[in-house]
N, C-alpha and C positions, 0 to 999 in steps of 0.2 A: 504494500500500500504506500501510496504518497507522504510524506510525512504529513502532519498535519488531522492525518484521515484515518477517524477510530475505528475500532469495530465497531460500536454502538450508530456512525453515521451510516456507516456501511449494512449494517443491518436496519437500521431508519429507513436508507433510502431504498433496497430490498423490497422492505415492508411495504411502502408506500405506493411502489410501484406494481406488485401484489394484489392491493385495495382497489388500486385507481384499477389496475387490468379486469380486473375481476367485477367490478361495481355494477356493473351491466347483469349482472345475474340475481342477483335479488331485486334490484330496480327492474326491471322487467317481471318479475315475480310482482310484486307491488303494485304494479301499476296492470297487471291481468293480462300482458302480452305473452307471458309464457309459464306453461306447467315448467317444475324444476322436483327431480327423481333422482334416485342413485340409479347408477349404470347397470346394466346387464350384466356387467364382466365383474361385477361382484365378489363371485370367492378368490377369482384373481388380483385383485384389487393391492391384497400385500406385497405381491411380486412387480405391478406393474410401477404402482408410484418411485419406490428405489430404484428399478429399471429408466424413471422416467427420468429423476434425477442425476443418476450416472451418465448418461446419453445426454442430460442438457449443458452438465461439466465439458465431457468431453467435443461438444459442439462450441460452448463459449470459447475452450481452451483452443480450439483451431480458429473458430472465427473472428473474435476477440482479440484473441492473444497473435498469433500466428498469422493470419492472414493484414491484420490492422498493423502488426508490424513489417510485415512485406509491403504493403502498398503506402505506408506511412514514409520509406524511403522515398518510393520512385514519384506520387501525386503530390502536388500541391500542398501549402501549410492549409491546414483545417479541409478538404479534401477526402482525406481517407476514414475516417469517423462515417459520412452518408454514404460513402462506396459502401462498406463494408457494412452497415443496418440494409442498403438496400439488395446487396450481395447475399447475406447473410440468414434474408428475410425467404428466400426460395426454396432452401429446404426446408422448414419448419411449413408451409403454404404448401408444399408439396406433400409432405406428410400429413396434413388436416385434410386432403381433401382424400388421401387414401387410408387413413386409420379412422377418423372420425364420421360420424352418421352425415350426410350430405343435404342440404334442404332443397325443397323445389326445386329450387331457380334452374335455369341451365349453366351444363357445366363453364363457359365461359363468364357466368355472369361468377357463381361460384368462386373460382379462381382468381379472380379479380380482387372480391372480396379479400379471401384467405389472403394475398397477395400485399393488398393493402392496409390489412387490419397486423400482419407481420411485420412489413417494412416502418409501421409506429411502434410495435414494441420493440421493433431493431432500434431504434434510434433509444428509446429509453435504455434500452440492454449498453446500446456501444458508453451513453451518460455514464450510466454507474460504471461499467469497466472502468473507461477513463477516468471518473473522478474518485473511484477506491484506489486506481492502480493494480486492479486486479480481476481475471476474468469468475473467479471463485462465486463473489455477489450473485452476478448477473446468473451463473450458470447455476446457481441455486433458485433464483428467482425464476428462470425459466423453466425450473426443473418443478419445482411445486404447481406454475402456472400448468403445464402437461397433465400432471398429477391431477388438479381439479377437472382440465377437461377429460380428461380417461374416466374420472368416479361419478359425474353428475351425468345425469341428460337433462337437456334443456331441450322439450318441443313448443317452439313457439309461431303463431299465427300472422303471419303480414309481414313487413320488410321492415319494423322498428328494431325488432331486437337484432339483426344485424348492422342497421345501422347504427343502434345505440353502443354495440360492439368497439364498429370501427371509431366512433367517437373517443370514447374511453379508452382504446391502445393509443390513440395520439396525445391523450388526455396524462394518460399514465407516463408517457416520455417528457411532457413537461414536467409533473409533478418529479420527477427524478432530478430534472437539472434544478428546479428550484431547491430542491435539499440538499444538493449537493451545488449549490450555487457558489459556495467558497471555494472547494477543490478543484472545480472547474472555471476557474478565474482565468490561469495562466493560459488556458487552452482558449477559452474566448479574447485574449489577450492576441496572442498569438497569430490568430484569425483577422481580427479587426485592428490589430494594430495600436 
């Protein structure tokens, strides 16, 4: 981690980014746009969440760590942080559209979706990396985020709850840089000069 950068921020901003991702599912509960169940995949349930976890370590650690420092050489100062959320955001889009229950829409509108509501939590994901200095946070944070969508089902009626979706992964990326608004000083520094 950065100097400066606790665990207690690091697990704040985690957290936060968690709440803000996740928020769309009980507000959508509340507001009558969607049933919210446990999963089908039930007695599996204890094997997949640490599977989900391991797998979102090992994703941060190549995307995050590995890839953002490859292209952090050769692009542009402030540059590789969006490559690498919007790089980064295609496997996980591509995984939700072939492990997770799929709604109406058609598949192109689908992907889109998945595509769009990724590349926001990308960008919160690359935040935390860069402002803990570490990809551990983030790949925890995505690894719990999996975890919820593996154990709920959510069926919901009409196009609010995915929009309310994509809302809140964009939503979720700011609340990250705001919490980590100190650490990621130098970086915005950097960028604007």
């Amino acid at each position: 981690m950065q100097p400066g950068t606790g665990r207690w921020l690091s697990a704040a901003a985690a957290g936060v980014f968690l709440l803000v991702a996740l928020s769309f599912v009980p507000l959508a509960r509340l507001l009558r746009y969607a049933r919210v169940s446990g999963s089908e995949r039930g007695a599996v349930l204890w094997a997949i969440v640490p599977l989900c976890v391991v797998a979102a370590l090992v994703h941060e650690r190549l995307v995050r760590g590995a890839l953002y420092g490859a292209l952090g050489r050769r692009l542009p100062v402030g540059t590789a942080a969006p490559v690498v959320a919007l790089l980064g955001a295609l496997l996980p889009a591509f995984l939700r559209l072939t492990l997770l229950p799929l709604g109406p829409a058609r598949l192109p509108v689908l992907a889109g979706h998945a595509y769009l509501v990724e590349a926001g939590l990308g960008f919160g994901l690359c935040w935390l990396a860069l402002g803990t200095g570490s990809a551990v946070p983030s790949g925890l944070a995505l690894g719990a985020l999996w975890g919820v969508r593996f154990s709920v089902a959510l069926t919901f009626r009409g196009g609010v709850v995915p929009l309310m979706e994509l809302a809140v992964a964009w939503a979720a990326a700011l609340a990250v840089a705001a919490v980590l608004s100190r650490p990621l000083a130098p970086f915005r520094e950097e960028v604007f000069g």
